[in-house]
C-alpha atoms as one frame of an Amber mdcrd trajectory, in Angstrom:
protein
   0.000   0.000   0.000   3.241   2.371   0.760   4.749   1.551  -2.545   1.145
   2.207  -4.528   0.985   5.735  -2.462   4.410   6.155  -3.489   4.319   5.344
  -6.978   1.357   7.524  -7.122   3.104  10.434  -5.760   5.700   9.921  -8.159
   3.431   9.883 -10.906   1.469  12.797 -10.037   4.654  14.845  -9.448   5.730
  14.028 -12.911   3.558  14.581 -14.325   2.531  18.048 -13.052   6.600  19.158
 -13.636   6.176  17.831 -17.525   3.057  20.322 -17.999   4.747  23.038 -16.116
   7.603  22.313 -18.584   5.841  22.486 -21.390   3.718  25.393 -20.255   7.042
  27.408 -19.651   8.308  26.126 -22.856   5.332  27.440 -25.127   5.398  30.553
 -23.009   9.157  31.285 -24.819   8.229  30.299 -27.876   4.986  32.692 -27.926
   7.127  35.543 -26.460   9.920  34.602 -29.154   7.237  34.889 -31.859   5.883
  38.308 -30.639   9.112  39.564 -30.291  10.503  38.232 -34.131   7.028  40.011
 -35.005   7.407  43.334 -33.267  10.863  43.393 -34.952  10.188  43.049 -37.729
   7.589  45.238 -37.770   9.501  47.977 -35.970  12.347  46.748 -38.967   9.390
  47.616 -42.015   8.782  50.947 -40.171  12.291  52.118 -39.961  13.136  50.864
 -43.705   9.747  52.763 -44.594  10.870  55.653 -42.440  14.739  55.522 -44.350
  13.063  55.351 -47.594  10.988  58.594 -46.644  13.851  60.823 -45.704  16.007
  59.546 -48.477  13.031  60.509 -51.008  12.272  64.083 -49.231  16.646  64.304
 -49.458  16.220  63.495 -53.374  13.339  65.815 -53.954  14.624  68.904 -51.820
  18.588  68.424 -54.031  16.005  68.345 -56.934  14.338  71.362 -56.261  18.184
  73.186 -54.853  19.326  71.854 -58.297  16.553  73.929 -59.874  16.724  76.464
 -58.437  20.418  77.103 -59.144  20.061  76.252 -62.262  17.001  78.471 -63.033
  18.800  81.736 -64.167  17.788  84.692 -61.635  16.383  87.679 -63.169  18.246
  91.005 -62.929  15.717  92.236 -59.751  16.692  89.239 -57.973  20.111  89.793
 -58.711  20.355  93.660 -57.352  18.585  93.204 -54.335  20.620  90.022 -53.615
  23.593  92.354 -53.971  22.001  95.009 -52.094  21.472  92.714 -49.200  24.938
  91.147 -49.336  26.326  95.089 -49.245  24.936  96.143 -45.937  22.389  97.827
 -45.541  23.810 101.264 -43.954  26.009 102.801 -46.975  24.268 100.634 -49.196
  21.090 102.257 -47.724  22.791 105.833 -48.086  23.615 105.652 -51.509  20.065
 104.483 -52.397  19.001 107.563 -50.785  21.008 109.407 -52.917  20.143 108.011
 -56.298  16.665 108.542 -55.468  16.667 112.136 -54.648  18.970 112.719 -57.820
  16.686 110.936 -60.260  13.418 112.901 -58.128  15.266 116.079 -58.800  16.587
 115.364 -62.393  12.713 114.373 -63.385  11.562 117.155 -61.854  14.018 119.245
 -64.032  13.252 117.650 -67.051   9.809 118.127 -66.832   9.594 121.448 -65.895
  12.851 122.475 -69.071  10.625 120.417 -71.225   7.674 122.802 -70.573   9.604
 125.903 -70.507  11.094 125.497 -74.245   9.097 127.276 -76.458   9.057 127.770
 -80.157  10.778 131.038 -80.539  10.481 131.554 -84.215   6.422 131.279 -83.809
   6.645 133.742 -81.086   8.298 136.271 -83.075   6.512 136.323 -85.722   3.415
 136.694 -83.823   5.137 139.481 -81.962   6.415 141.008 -84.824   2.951 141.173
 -86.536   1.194 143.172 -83.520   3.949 145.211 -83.583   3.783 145.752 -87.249
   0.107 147.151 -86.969   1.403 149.140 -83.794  -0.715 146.985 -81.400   1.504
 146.964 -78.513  -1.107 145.629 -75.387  -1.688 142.714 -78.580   2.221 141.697
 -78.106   1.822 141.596 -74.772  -1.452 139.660 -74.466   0.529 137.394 -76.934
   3.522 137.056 -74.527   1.022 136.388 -71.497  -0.282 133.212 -73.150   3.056
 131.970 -74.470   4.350 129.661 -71.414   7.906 129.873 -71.099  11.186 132.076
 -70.290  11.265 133.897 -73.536   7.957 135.172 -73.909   8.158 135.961 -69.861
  11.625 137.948 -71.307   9.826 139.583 -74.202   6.547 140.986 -72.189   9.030
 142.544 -69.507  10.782 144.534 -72.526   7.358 145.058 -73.658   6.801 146.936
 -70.442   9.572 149.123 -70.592   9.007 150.222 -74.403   7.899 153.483 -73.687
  10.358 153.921 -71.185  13.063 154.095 -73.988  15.330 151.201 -76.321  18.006
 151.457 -73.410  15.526 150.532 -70.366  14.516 147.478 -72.623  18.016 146.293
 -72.902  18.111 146.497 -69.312  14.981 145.025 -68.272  15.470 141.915 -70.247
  19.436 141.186 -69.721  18.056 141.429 -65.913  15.096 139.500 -66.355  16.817
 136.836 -68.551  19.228 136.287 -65.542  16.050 135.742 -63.510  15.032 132.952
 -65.771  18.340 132.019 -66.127  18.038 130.861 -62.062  14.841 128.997 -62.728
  15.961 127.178 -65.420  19.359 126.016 -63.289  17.143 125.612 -59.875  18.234
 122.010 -58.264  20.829 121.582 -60.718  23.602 121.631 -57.737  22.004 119.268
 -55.764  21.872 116.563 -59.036  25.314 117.355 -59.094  26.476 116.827 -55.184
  24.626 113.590 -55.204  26.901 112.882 -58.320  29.893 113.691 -56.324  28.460
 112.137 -52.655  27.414 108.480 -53.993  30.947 107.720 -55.136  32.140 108.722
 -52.117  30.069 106.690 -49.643  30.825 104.104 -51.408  34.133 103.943 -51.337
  33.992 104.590 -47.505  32.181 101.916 -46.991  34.658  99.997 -48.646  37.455
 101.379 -45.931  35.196 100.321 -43.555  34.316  96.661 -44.439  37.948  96.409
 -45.096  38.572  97.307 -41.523  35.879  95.092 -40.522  37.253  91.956 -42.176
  40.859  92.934 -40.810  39.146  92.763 -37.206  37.838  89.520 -37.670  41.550
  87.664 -39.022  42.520  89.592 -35.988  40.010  87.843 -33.463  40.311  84.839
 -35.532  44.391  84.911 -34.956  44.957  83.475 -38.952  43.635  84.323 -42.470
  40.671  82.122 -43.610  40.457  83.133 -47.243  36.815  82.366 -46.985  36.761
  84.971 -43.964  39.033  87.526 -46.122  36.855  87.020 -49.487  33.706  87.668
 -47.749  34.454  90.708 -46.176  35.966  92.107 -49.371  33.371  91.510 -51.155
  30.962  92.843 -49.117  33.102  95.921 -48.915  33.746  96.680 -52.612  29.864
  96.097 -53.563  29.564  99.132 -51.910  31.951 100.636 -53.995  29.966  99.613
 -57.016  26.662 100.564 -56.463  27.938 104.497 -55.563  29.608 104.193 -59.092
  26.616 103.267 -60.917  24.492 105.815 -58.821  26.957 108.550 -59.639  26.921
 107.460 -63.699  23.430 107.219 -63.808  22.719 110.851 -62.218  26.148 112.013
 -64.756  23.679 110.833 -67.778  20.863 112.921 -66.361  22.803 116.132 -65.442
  24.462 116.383 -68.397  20.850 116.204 -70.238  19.376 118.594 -68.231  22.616
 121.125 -68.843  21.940 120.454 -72.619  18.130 121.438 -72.165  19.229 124.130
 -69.968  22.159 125.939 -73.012  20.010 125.345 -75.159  16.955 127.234 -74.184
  19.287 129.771 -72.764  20.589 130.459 -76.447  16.823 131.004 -77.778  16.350
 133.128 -74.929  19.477 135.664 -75.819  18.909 134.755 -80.087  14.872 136.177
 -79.279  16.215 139.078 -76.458  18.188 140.077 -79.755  15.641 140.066 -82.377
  12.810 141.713 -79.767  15.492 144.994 -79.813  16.152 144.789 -83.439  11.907
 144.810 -83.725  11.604 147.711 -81.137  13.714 149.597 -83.326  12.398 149.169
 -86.247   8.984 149.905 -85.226   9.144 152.219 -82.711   7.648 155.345 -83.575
C-alpha cells in the first residue's frame, strides 16, 4: 500500500513538472514569436521611415538643383547684392540716387515745358507790332508759357520807357530765368559727387571690418578675407553706378538748360532789333 501511495506520488509529481515544462516552454516560444514580429515590424517601419527621408533628401537636391540652375532675373540679382552690401552705406547711396533721379525728373519736366518755339513767337510778336498793337504783343507774350515770352513781355513793359531801359529790363530779367531754369541743378550734381564717395567709404570700412575679424580669428581664412571684401567693394559699385546714372541725367538737363538759354538771348536780340524798327 506504501509503494502504490508512493508510486502515485511519483506519478502525479511528474507529471505536473512535464506540464509546467511544457507550459514554460510554449510561453518562450509565444514571447519569441511576438518579439521576431514586433521586430520586424519595428524593422518595415524604420526601412519605410529611411526610404521617406532619403526621397524628401532626393526631392529637396532636386528642387536646390533647380533652383540654381534656373537663371535669376536682374531684380533678384540687385537686391541680392544690395542685401549682401549692408544695408547702412548701401542704404545711403540708395538715398542718394533717389533724390537725384526725383530732382533730375523734376528738371526735365519742368525744361521740357519751358522750351518754347521762338520763331512762332516772333513772328506773332512782330505782326502786332507791325500794326502798332503793342497791349496785342503783350497779351501774346502772357499766353506763351515759357522764359522767352516771360523775357519779351518785360521789354514790352519798358518800351515806352526808352530802347536802353529794354536792354536792361530783359538782360536782368533773362538772368532771372536764367536761375529757374538752373534751380536744383547743384544738388543733381552733389549727389553725383556724394554716392561715389560713400561708397568707397564703406569699402574702408568693411575692409577694416574683415581685418578685425583675421585679428580675433588669430589666422587668415580666405573664406573669412573674401567675404568681407566683397561685401566691402559692392559698396563701392553701387555708388559708381548711382553717380553714372545721375552724370547721364545732369548732363541732359545742362543740354536742355544751353540750349533754351541760347533762344532766350537769339529772341532778347531780335525783340530789340523789332523795337527799333517799329518804334515810332
Amino acid at each position: 500500500m506504501k509503494k502504490l501511495l508512493s508510486l502515485i506520488a511519483i506519478a502525479g509529481f511528474l507529471t505536473f513538472g512535464t506540464s509546467a515544462w511544457a507550459q514554460d516552454e510554449m510561453t518562450e516560444t509565444d514571447s519569441a514569436a511576438t518579439e521576431e514580429v514586433v521586430d520586424s515590424a519595428t524593422a518595415e517601419e524604420s526601412d519605410t521611415a529611411a526610404v521617406v527621408e532619403e526621397a524628401a533628401e532626393e526631392a529637396a537636391e532636386t528642387m536646390v538643383s533647380e533652383d540654381e540652375e534656373k537663371p535669376k532675373s536682374f531684380h533678384q540679382v540687385i537686391k541680392q547684392k544690395f542685401i549682401e552690401g549692408g544695408p547702412t552705406f548701401m542704404g545711403i547711396v540708395l538715398i542718394c540716387l533717389i533724390l537725384g533721379l526725383a530732382l533730375s525728373i523734376e528738371r526735365i519736366i519742368y525744361l521740357n515745358l519751358a522750351t518754347t518755339n521762338t520763331e512762332k513767337l516772333l513772328g506773332e510778336v512782330e505782326g502786332k507790332l507791325s500794326s502798332g498793337d503793342v497791349e496785342g504783343a503783350k497779351e501774346v507774350c502772357r499766353n506763351t508759357r515759357g522764359p522767352v515770352a516771360s523775357i519779351f513781355y518785360q521789354g514790352l513793359e519798358r518800351m515806352d520807357e526808352g530802347i536802353e531801359m529794354v536792354e536792361k529790363s530783359v538782360v536782368s530779367y533773362g538772368s532771372v530765368q536764367m536761375g529757374l531754369l538752373e534751380k536744383g541743378v547743384s544738388w543733381i550734381s552733389l549727389f553725383i559727387a556724394l554716392a561715389p564717395m560713400l561708397g568707397f567709404m564703406g569699402t574702408v570700412i568693411g575692409m577694416i571690418d574683415a581685418f578685425d575679424a583675421i585679428q580675433e580669428a588669430g589666422d587668415i581664412s580666405p573664406s573669412l578675407v573674401a567675404g568681407g571684401i566683397k561685401v566691402a567693394l559692392l559698396t563701392t559699385v553701387f555708388g559708381l553706378i548711382t553717380a553714372i546714372i545721375l552724370q547721364i541725367f545732369y548732363n541732359l538737363i545742362i543740354s536742355k538748360v544751353d540750349g533754351i538759354v541760347n533762344s532766350m538771348e537769339d529772341a532778347s536780340i531780335s525783340l530789340i532789333d523789332m523795337l527799333y524798327k517799329y518804334k515810332k
